[in-house]
Every structure is written in structure tokens, then in C-alpha cells.
C-alpha positions in Angstrom: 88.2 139.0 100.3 85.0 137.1 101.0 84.7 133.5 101.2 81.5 131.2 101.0 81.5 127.7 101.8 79.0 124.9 100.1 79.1 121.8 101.2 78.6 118.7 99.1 78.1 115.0 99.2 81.1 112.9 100.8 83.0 114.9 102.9 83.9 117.6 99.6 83.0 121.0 100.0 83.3 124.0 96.9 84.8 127.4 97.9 83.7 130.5 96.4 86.3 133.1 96.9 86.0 136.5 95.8 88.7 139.4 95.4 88.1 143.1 94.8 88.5 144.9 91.6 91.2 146.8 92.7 93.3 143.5 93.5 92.8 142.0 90.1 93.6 145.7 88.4 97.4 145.8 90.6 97.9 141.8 89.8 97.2 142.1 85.7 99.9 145.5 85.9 102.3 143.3 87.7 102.2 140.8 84.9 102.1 143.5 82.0 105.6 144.8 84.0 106.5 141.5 83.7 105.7 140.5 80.1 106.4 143.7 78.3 110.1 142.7 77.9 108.8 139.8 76.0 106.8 141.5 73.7 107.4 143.7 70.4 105.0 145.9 68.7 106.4 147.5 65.5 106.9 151.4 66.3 108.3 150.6 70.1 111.1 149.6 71.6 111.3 146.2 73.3 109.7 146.9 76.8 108.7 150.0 75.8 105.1 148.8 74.6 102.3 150.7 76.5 99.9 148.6 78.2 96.7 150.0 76.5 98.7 149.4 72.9 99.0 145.9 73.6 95.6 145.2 75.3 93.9 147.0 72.4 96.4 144.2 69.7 95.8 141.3 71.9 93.0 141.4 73.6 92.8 142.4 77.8 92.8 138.7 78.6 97.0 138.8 77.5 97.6 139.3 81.0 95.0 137.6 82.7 96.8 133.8 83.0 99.7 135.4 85.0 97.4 137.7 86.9 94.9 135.3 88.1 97.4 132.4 88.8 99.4 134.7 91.2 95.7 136.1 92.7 95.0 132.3 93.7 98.7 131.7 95.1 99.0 134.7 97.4 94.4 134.5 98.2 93.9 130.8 98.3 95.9 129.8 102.0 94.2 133.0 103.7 91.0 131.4 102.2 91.4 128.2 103.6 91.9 129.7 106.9 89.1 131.7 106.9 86.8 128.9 105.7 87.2 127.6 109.1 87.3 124.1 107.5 89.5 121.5 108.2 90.7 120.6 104.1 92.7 117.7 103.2 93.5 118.0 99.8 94.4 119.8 96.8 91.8 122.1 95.6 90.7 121.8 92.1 90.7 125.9 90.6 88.3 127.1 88.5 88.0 130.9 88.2 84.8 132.1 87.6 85.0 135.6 86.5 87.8 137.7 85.6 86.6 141.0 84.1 88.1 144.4 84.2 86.4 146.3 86.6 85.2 143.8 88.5 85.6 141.4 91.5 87.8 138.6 90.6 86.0 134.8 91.6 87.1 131.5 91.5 86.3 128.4 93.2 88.2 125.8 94.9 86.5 122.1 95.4 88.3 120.2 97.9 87.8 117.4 100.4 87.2 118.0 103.6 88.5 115.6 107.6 85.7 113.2 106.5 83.9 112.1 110.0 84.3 109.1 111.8 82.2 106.6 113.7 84.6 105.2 116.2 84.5 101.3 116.8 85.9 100.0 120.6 89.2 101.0 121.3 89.0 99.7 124.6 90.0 95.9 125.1 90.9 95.1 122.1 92.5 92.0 121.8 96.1 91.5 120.8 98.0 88.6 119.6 100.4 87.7 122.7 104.4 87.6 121.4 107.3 86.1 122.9 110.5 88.8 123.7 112.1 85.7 125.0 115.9 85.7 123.9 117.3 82.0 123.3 121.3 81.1 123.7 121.4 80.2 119.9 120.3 84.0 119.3 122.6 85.5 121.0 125.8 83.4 120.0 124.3 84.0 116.2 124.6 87.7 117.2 128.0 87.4 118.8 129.5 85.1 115.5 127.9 88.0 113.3 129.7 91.1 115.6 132.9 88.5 115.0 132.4 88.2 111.2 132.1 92.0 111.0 135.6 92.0 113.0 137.7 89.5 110.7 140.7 90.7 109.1 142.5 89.0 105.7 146.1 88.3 106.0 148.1 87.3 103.3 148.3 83.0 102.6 151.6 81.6 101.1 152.3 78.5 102.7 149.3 76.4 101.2 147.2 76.2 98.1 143.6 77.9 97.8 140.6 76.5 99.6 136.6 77.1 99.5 136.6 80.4 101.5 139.8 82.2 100.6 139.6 85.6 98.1 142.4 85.1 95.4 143.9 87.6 93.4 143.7 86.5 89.6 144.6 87.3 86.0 142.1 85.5 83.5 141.4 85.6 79.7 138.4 83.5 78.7 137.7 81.9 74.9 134.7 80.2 72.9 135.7 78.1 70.3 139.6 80.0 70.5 138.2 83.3 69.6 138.1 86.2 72.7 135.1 87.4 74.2 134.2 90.8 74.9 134.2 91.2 79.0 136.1 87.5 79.0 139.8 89.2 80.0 140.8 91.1 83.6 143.9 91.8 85.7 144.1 91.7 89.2 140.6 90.3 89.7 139.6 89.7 93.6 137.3 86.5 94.0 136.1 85.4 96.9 136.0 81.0 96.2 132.5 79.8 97.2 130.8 82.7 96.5 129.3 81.9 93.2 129.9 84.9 92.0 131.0 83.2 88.8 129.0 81.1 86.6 129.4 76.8 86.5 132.2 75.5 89.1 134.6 78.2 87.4 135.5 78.9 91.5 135.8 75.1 92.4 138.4 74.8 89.9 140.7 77.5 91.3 141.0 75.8 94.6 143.9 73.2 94.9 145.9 75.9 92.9 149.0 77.3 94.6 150.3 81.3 94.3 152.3 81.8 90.7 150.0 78.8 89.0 148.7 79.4 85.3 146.0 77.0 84.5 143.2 76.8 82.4 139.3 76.5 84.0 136.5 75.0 81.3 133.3 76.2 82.0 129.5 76.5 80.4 127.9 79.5 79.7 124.2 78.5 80.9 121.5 78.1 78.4 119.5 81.3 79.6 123.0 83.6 79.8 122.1 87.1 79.3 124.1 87.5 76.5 122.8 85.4 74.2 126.1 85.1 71.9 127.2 83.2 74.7 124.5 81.0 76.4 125.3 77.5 75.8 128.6 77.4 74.7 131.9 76.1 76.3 134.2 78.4 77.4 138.3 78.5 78.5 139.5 80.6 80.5 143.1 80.8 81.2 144.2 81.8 84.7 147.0 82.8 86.6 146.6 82.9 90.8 148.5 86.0 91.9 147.8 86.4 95.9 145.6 85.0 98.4 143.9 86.2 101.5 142.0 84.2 104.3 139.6 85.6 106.5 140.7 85.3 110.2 137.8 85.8 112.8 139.0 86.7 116.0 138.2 84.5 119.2 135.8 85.3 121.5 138.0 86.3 124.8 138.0 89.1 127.2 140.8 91.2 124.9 138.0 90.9 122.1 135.4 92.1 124.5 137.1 95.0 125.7 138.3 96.4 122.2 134.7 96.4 120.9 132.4 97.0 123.6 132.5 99.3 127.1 132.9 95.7 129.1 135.7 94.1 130.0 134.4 90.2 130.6 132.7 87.8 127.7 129.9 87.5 130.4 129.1 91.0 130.4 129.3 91.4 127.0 126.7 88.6 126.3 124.4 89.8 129.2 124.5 93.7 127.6 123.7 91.3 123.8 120.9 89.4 125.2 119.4 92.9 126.7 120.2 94.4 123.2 118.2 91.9 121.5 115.5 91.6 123.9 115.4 95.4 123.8 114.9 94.9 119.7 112.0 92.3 120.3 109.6 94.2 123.1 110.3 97.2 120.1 108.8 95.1 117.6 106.5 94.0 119.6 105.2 96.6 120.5 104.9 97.5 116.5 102.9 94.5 115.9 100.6 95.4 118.8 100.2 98.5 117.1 99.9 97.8 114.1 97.4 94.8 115.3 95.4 97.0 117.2 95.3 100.1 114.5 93.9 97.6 112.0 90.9 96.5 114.5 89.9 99.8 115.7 89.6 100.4 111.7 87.7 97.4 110.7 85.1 98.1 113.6 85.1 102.2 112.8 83.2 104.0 110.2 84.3 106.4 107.5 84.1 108.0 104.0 87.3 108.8 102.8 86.9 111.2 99.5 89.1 110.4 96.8 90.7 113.6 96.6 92.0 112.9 100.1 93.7 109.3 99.3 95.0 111.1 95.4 97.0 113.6 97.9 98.3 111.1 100.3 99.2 108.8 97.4 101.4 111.8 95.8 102.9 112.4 99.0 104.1 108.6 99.4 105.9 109.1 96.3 107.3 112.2 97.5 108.9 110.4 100.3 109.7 107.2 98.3 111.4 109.8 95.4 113.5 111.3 98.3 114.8 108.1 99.9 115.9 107.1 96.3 117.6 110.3 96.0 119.8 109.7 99.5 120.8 106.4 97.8 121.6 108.2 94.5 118.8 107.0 91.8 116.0 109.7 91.2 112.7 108.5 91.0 112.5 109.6 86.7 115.6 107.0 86.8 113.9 104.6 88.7 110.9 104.5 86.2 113.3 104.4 83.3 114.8 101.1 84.7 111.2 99.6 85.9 109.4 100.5 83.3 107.1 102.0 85.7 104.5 105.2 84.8 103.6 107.7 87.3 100.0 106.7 86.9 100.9 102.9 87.6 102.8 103.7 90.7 100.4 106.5 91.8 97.7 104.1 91.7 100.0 101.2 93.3 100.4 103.4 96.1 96.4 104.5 96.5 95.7 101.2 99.2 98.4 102.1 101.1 97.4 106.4 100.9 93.9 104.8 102.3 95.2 102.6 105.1 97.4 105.7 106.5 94.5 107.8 105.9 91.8 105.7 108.1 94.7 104.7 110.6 95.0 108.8 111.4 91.6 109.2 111.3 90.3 106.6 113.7 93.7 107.7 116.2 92.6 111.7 116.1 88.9 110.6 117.2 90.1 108.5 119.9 92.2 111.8 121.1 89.3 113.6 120.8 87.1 111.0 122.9 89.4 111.2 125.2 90.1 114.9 125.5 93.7 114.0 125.3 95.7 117.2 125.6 99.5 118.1 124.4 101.3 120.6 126.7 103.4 123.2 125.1 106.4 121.9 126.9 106.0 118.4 125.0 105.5 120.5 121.7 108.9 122.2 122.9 110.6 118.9 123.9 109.7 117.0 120.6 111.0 120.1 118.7 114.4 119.6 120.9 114.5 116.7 119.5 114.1 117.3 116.4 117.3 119.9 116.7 119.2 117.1 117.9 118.0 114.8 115.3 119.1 117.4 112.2 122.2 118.5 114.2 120.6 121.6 114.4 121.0 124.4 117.2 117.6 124.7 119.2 116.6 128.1 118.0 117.6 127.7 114.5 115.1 124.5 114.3 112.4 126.9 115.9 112.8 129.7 113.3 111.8 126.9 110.6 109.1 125.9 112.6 105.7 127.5 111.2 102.0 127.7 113.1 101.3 125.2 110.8 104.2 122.8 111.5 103.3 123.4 115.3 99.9 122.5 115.0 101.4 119.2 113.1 104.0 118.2 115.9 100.5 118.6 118.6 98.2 116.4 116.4 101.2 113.6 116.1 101.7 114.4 120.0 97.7 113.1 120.7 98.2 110.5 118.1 101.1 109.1 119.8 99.1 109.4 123.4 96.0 107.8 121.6 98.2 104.9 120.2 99.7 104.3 124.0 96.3 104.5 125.4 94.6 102.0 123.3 97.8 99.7 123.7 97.3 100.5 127.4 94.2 99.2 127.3 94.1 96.3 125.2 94.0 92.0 126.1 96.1 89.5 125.1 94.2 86.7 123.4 95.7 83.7 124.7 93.1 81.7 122.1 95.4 82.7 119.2 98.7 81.2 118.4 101.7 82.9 120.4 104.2 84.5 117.5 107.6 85.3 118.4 108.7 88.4 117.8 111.9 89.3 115.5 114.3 92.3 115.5 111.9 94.1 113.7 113.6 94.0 110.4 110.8 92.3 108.8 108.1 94.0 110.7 105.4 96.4 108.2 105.6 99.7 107.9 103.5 101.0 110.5 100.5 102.2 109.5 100.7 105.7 111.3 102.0 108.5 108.7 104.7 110.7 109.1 104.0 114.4 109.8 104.4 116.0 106.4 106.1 119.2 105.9 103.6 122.5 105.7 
């Protein structure tokens, strides 16, 4: 195999790869072997067809699709490697010549690590953030770890109030006639929740265990169901059970059945630390994130197309396989949206660009820097990685490729670049001071993922 590099205008580059004869002659038998059960010549049995009888009928091109698409599968990554390019995108195929007898050629355009003009990454100024932790925060956290820890118990002694979850029949009406989804048994309804429409809940509290009543309500003027919206409705009811929520006091017992301490003071030191701990996290991401986003604006680059098109389909990748952990596939997803591929390949093309120039700018300030990655950080962040996956540490290693440890060293500098630059940056006291959350709300950060090889 030969392979000659031409390099073009913004950062793409054309490869002409070139195969010997003999490799296109062995790849178009392997696809007659694999074809000939297919195909049926009068005076042969199926899969019995010479391969000169059905060259001669068809034509010698029958078998060059197969041939030449299996050439580029098994040719194309030893290409890339020989190239000695650094590629970072699809290549778009087009074969050249295919001809018996002679070398097989194709060429493969693709973009190539565009270069960079790095801005200052030293001293770059950072909004300042307050980590403080207030008392208000951390008896909100401590009423929300007591909320999660509330128990129903059964209420007989009293009639139903805002807050209780009753236990009801019902069989609603417009204008006498049923309704289709008007009529359940054993309903659970939690009152206040406006879960129902009008004051339908309001009407159930007052009402004692065994009470059949009727509730009138309106069906608004924009109901979905449009047989419905605007009209008056009955709904007869019968109040079967009810439950109140009882939150449990805040008391050393308390403390010691949910947490390691055994004192209400130690368990709201260990929240305060907890939520301080969240804030210097986030932070520390909006530093990040802060700083990224300057070094950017104040670098140069050209990023091809091709480059952001192949980040773009590999956000949708990930976004198709955190839908399919919460069970709706991305094909379902569009079917409910409305969304086309094309709308949210190109929704996604900013996004493909911000990751793209945030890597790029990080990777030259590790190069600046001569910032090194030791093989025993490659082999501790692949010990993590076992842990992560619940993974023994040698099967993890068997699935790691040259390729994937090349990956894991890159995001190694990066993450070195990132801390150096942090490291290294000023807090600019002329900006307003924001206070930092729990990080819920916080951006994605604008560092990619490693992707799979």
C-alpha cells in the first residue's frame, strides 16, 4: 500500500491511497464466494455459477461494490496511520480506479488538528465566587433529608386537610351523560397538589372516611380534549382512606439512623462541609468554564467543517444513549418532537464548535508547556475506570486499545493544562461577586468527553 498526502486550503488534506492488483483480485473472489448463492444462471445450480459465466452476463463490475467497500474498511485505518497526519474527521471516499489487473485507488478527503494561535493563558481573570454556606442553607438541606425520611400512617380520627393523600372512588358527568377517563377506583390524591383541574381537591377536604359526595368542577376553556373544555362537570366521590405525612424530628435518634454521627451538631457540621464541598466544586466549574471561554476568545483558529459535522454526530451519539438508559430511543424521541436529524444535527453544530476550540486551545497550552503524562497516571486513571464499570483491573486493560491509551494521555494533559491555567489565573475583584450553587444549574463544561476508538 502507498499513501500520498495533498494538502489543501483550511486545515483539509486529500489522501491518495493505492492497493496492489493482487489485493483487489483476492477481495472481488471473496465477494463472488459471497454472492454466488444469490445468484441464478439458467443451466447451474444455485451457487454453482462460475465466476467467469457470471462476469461475462453481468459485466466484471458485479462484484466490484462489495470488493472495493471491504478494500477501504480493512486499507483505510493502516492509511491514516501511515499518513502521519493527525485527522479529525470522517473521510469522504471516492475510488478512483478499480480495474482488473490493476492497482486499486481511492481517495479519502478529510480534515486535519487545525493549528492554533494561543491567546494568554496566564493571568487570566476570573470572576471571584462566594463558597460561603449560610444557616438557612443548611436547615433547607436538613428539612429536605427530613422530607425524604417521612412516613404516611393511616388518619381516622379527623376529616381530610390540605396536605393529606386520600384514597378515593369517583365517577364524573357533563350534562348527566359519562365521560370517557371520568370514572376510577381506588384513586390516591395527594390534596394540594393540583394534580386535578379547578378546586376539584379543595372540595375533598372537610370530608370524613366512608363520605360520598358530589364535587362540581370546570373543565378549562383550553382542556386538551376539546369535547370537554368549558363545560361543567360532576363528579361523584366516595373518600375511602387517608394518610398524612409524618416528618420525623430532628433529634440525635434521627441523626444516628441516617448518618455515621451520633449528635445533631455533628450531623450539621458534616452538611455544611457537604454543601460547601458542592460549592468550591462548582466553583471551580465556573472558573473553568470562565477561563476556557477567554483563552478562546483571545486564541486563533480555523476549525474545518468536516471537523464540527463529526463532533456534532457524536453529541447525538451520547445524547441517543442517555435517552436509551432512561428508556426512549432517540427515533422515539423525534417521533414525539417532531424533530429531524438534520434540525437537531445542526442544533447541535455551536455546541460541536465550542468543544472543539475548547480542546484545541487546552492541547496547545499542554504543548507550551511540555506538560507530560506518566504511564503510572495512564495506569491509575484506567484503575479507575475499572472501578467505575465494576470491572476487574485486567479485564478493563484487555479493552483498552493503543488508540484508547493515547486518548486517556491527551485528557491526562488536558486536565493538567486546565489546573495550570486555573493555577494561574486573578480574581477580578472589579466584577460583581456571584455566589456559587450546588452545581445543579451549572453549564455543561465545555471540555469533551474522551470518545470511544
Amino acid at each position: 500500500m502507498s499513501v500520498q498526502v495533498e494538502k489543501l486550503e483550511h486545515s483539509m488534506a486529500k489522501l491518495t491511497i493505492e492497493l496492489p492488483a493482487e489485493e483487489l483480485e483476492k477481495a472481488v473472489q471473496k465477494a463472488y464466494l459471497s454472492q454466488r448463492g444469490r445468484i441464478a444462471i439458467p443451466g447451474f445450480r444455485k451457487g454453482k455459477v462460475p465466476r467467469p459465466v457470471i462476469e461475462k452476463m453481468y459485466g466484471p463490475e458485479v462484484f466490484y461494490d462489495e470488493a472495493a467497500e471491504k478494500m477501504i474498511n480493512e486499507s483505510y485505518p493502516d492509511a491514516v496511520t501511515e499518513s502521519g497526519e493527525d485527522i479529525v474527521s470522517r473521510p469522504e471516499i471516492s475510488v478512483v480506479q478499480i480495474e482488473k489487473n490493476k492497482p486499486f485507488i481511492y481517495t479519502a478527503e478529510v480534515a486535519l488538528k487545525p493549528p492554533v494561535e494561543l491567546g494568554k493563558y496566564k493571568g487570566i481573570k476570573v470572576e471571584p465566587v462566594d463558597i460561603s454556606v449560610t444557616d438557612e442553607e443548611v436547615a433547607e438541606e436538613i428539612d429536605r433529608e427530613l422530607e425524604k425520611n417521612a412516613r404516611r400512617v393511616d388518619v381516622t380520627d379527623r376529616p381530610a386537610k390540605n396536605g393529606d393523600t386520600v384514597l378515593i372512588d369517583y365517577s364524573g358527568s357533563v350534562d348527566g351523560e359519562k365521560f370517557d377517563g371520568g370514572t376510577a377506583e381506588g384513586h390516591r390524591l395527594e390534596l394540594g397538589s393540583k394534580s386535578f383541574i379547578d378546586n376539584f381537591e379543595e372540595q375533598i377536604e372537610g370530608h370524613s372516611i366512608g363520605d360520598e359526595f358530589d364535587v362540581n368542577v370546570s373543565f378549562p376553556e383550553e382542556y386538551h380534549e376539546k369535547s370537554l373544555a368549558g363545560k361543567a362537570a360532576v363528579f361523584e366521590v366516595k373518600l375511602n382512606g387517608i394518610t398524612e405525612k409524618q416528618v420525623p424530628e430532628l433529634d440525635d435518634d434521627f441523626v444516628s439512623d441516617v448518618s455515621e454521627f451520633d449528635t445533631v451538631d455533628e450531623y450539621k457540621a458534616d452538611i455544611k462541609q457537604t454543601l460547601e464541598d458542592r460549592k468550591r466544586a462548582a466553583a471551580r466549574t465556573r472558573k473553568e468554564d470562565e477561563a476556557v471561554k477567554a483563552l478562546v476568545e483571545d486564541s486563533k483558529m480555523e476549525i474545518p467543517q468536516p471537523m464540527i459535522d463529526t463532533e456534532a454526530d457524536q453529541l447525538i451519539q451520547n445524547y441517543d444513549n442517555r435517552m436509551r438508559q432512561q428508556g426512549l430511543g432517540l427515533k422515539q424521541y423525534m417521533q414525539y418532537t417532531g424533530m429531524t436529524i438534520d434540525k437537531l444535527r445542526d442544533d447541535m453544530k455551536e455546541q460541536a464548535k465550542l468543544n472543539i476550540e475548547s480542546r484545541l486551545v487546552l492541547e496547545a497550552v499542554a504543548d507550551a508547556e511540555s506538560i507530560e503524562v506518566s504511564d503510572e497516571e495512564i495506569e491509575k486513571e484506567i484503575q479507575e475506570m475499572a472501578d467505575n464499570y465494576g470491572m476487574p483491573l485486567d479485564s478493563m486493560k484487555s479493552l483498552i486499545t493503543d488508540n484508547e491509551r493515547k486518548s486517556i494521555s491527551t485528557d491526562l494533559r488536558v486536565k493538567k493544562a486546565v489546573d495550570l491555567i486555573i493555577e494561574n489565573s486573578k480574581e477580578d475583584e472589579s466584577k460583581r461577586t456571584v455566589k456559587a450553587d450546588d452545581g445543579d444549574d451549572l453549564i455543561e463544561k465545555k471540555i469533551p468527553k474522551r470518545k470511544k476508538s
